[in-house]
N, C-alpha and C positions, 0 to 999 in steps of 0.2 A: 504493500500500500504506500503509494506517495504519501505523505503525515502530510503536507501544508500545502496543497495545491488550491490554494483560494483566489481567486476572481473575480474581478469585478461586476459586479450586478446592480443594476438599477434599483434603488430603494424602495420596496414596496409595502406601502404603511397598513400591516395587519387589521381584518374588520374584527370588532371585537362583538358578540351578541349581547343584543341589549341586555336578554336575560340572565347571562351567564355575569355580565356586573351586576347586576343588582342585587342575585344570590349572594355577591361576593361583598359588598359593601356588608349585607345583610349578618354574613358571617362575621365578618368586622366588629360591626355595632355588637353584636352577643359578646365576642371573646377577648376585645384588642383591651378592654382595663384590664391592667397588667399590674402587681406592686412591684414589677419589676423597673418600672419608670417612673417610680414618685420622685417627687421634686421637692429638697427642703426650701429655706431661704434662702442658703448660700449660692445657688445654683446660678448657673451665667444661662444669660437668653439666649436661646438655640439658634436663632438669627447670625449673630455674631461669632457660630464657632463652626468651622470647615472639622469636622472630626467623628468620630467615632464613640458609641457607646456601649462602656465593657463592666463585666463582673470582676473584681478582682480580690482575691483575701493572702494574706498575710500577716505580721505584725509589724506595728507601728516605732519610726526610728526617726530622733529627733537630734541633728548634730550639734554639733557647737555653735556655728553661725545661725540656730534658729530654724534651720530649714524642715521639713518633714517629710520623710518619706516611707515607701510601704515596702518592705523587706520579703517578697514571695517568696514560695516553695521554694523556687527551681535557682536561689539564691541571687536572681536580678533586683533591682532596685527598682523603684518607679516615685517621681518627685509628688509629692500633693500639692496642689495648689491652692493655698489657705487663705478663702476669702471672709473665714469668723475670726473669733477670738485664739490664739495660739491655746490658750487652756483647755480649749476644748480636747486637743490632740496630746497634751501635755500630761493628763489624767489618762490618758491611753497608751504611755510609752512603754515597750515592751509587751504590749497586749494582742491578742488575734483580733482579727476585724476582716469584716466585708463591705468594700464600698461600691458602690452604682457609680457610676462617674461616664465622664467622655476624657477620650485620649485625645490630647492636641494635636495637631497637624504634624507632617514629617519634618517639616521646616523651621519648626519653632526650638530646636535646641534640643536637651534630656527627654526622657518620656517622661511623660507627665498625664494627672490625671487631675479631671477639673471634678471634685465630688458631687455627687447631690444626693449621696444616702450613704450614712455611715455605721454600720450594724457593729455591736459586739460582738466577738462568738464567746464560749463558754474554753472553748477549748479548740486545735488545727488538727486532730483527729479525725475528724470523718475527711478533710481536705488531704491529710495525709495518706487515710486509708485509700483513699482515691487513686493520691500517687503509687501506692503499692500496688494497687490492681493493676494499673498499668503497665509496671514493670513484670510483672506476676503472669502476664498475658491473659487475664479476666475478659479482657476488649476485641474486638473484631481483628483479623490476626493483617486486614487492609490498613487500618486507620493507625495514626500514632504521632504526635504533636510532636510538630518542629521545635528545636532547640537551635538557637543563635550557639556561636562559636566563637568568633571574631568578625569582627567589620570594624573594613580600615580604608577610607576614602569611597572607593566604587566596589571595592573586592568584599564581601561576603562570603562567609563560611559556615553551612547551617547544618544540624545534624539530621534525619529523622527524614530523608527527602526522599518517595517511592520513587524507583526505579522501575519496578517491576513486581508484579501479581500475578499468580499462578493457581486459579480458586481448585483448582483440582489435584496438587498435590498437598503430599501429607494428609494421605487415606480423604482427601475431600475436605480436610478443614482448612486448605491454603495457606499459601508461603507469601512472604511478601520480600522484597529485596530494598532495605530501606538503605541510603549508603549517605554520608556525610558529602559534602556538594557543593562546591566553589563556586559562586555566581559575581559574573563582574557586570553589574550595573550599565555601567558604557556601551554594554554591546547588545545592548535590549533595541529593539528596531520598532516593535506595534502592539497596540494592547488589542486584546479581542474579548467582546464579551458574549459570554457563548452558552445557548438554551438548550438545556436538552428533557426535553418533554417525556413525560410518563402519562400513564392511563389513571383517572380521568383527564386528557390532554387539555378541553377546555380550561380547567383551572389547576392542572398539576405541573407539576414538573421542576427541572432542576438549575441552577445558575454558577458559573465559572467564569473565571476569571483565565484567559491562556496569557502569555508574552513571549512574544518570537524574539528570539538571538540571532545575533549574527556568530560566525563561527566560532567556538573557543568561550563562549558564553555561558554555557554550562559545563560543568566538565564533574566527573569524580575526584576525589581528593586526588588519587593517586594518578590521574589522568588516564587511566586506561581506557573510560570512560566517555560519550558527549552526547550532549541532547542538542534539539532542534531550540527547545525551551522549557517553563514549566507550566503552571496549574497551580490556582488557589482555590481550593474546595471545601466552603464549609458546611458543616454537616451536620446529622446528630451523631454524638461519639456512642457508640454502641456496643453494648455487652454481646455476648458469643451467646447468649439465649434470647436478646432483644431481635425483634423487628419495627422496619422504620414504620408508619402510620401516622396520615396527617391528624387523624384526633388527636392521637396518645401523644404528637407534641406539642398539644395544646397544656399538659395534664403534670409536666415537670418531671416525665419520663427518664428526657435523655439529658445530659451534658453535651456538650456543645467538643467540637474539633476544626482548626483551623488547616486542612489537609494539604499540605504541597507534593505535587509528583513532576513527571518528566512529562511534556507533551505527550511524546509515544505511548507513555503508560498510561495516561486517563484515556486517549482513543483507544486503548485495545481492548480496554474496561467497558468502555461507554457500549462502542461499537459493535465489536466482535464476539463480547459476552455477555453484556444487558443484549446486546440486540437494538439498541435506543439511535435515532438520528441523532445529529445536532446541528442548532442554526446558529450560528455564528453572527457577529455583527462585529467590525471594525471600529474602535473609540476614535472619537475626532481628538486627538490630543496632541500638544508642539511634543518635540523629543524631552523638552525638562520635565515636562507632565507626564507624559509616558516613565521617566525614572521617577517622580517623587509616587506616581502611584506603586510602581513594583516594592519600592522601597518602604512603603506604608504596608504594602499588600504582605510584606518580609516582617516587617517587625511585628503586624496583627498577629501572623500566625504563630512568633515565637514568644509569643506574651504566654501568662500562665491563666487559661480560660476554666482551671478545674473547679471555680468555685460557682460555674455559668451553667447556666441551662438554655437546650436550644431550643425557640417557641416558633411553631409552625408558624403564624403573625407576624410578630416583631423581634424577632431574633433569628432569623434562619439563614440562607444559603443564597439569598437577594438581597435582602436588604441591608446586609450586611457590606456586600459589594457595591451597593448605591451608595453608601457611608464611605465609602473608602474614594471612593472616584469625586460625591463632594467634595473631598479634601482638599482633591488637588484640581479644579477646575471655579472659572469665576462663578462668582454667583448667580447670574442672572441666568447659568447653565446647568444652577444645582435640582434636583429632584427632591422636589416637596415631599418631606417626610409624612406629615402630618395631614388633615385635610381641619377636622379641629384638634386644636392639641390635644392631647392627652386623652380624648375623648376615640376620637373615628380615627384610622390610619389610611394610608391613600393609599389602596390595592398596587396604584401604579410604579409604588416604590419598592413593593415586597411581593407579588404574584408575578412568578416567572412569566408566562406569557403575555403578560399586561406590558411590563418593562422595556422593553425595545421598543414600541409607538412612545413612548412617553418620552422616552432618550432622542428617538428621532424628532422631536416638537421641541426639545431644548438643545439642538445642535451637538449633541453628545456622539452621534454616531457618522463616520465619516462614508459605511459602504455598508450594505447588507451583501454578506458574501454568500458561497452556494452550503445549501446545503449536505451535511455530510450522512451518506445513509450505510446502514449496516448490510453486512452480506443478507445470504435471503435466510442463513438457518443462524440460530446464536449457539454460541459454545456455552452458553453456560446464563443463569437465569437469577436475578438476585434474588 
């Protein structure tokens, strides 16, 4: 299979059925309150910030010069941005906590996390035991959360990156080849934002993020190694006796995964063993935007998401990649999160199929490319 032979196509702007919106609004209004998006007072107005909204817990670390920061699992740091009283986090140092926040943009400096909900925990045990299973192989033997390495100017070094899935070895319960992954920035050429629809197709389906390299852009540690590019796929992170189902992630089911693979390896996934098409759409972005997104798209997935859950709504495998392309594009090209705040969420930002008319009305998309179809029989059936 040629991997990237995409061409140019005439934009053709999808009819959507009236009644298939309206179900879906419908679904909306029932499910989208969430406490997963409460807002204290300290919160900055969503206007104002190109970024992202994460789960994050760890304990609370306050230096000499005053500053605050959250001390995760996976022993990375993340700054808070303190727009109460310092006492507040003062009486917390040393403690476990969960905060709701958004991650500032790729460009503003440390990571950082603007709060708007600061929970106690009692204890980072159940967030521990979590990382046990992980490493324990409790989880689908496909999925497994990126870790950072080093980054240093344009060169990136992540661990945890699928190469390669194999659902039929190891007696049927699959192999997966996850290898450690030198990504050089620079050589990043196009973003592609890419559907791949499931049954019910009217309102299923699934959302990625590809970027194509130029040669020597991906590579293995060891070099023996190279991809065309990769894949950001977020998902619900799932146990070895779960299956995915759009109610049960309405219900706090699953945890959340921020998946990266090799081009090659989510088409032979998508393709050749779901069986599944996919339509692809070219991002209208200059080459800087094209890196601050990979670069945002790199550090979301190496964040520590274990203390997240992923909600079919407003937390899942779209709208998450709308939040990310926000970041790095002006405003007047952003995709309305919200329709009323906190109240209705705008289908058009989180229902895979919606998404692509909505990007093509805000200049977000530069080509609709061809679609990619699977052979006639699937190797294998998720």
């Amino acid at each position: 299979m040629n991997i990237m032979t995409f061409q140019t196509l005439t934009p053709v702007r999808g009819i959507i059925h009236f009644r298939t919106l309206m179900l879906t609004l419908f679904i909306f209004q029932l499910f989208v309150l969430s406490p997963l998006f409460s807002r204290d007072s300290s919160a900055i107005s969503e206007a104002a910030l190109p970024d992202y909204r994460v789960v994050l817990a760890g304990t609370i670390d306050i230096d000499s010069d005053g500053l605050v920061h959250l001390a995760l699992l996976d022993g990375c740091r993340v700054r808070i941005i303190v727009s109460s009283k310092l006492s507040k986090y003062t009486s917390m140092q040393n403690k476990p906590v969960m905060i709701y926040g958004r991650m500032q943009g790729p460009s503003q400096g440390e990571p950082a996390i603007f709060p708007e909900k600061v929970k106690r925990l009692s204890s980072l045990k159940e967030l521990e035991k979590i990382a046990r299973d992980v490493e324990s192989g409790l989880y689908r033997e496909d999925q497994l959360p990126a870790a950072l390495v080093s980054s240093r100017s344009e060169i990136m070094v992540i661990d945890n990156l699928r190469w390669n899935f194999d659902p039929r070895a190891d007696e049927g319960r699959g192999k997966a080849d996850f290898r450690r992954t030198t990504i050089d920035l620079s050589k990043v050429t196009r973003a592609i934002f890419v559907i791949e629809p499931f049954p019910p197709e009217a309102v299923a389906g699934h959302a990625m993020l590809f970027f194509e390299f130029a040669h020597g852009g991906i590579t293995s540690l060891d070099g023996m190694a190279s991809s065309k590019g990769l894949v950001l796929s977020i998902e619900a992170f799932l146990s070895k006796d779960q299956k995915y189902g759009l109610v049960e992630g309405l219900k706090k089911k699953f945890r959340i995964v921020y998946q990266l693979s090799t081009i090659e390896d989510r088409l032979e996934i998508s393709l050749e063993q779901r069986h599944h098409k996919l339509k692809p759409f070219e991002l209208e972005l200059t080459v800087q935007q094209t890196r601050e997104l990979l670069r945002a798209s790199l550090d979301s997935a190496c964040l520590d998401h274990s203390a997240e859950f992923y909600n079919t709504l407003v937390n899942n495998c779209t709208n998450n990649l709308v939040r990310l392309i926000n970041m790095v594009v002006e405003p007047g090209r952003r995709v309305r999160e919200w329709l009323i705040p906190r109240i209705l969420y705008n289908p058009r930002a989180t229902v895979p199929v919606l998404v692509p008319d909505k990007m093509m009305k805000k200049g977000l998309i530069r080509k609709e490319l061809p679609v990619m179809m699977p052979p006639q029989e699937a190797i294998f059936e998720e």
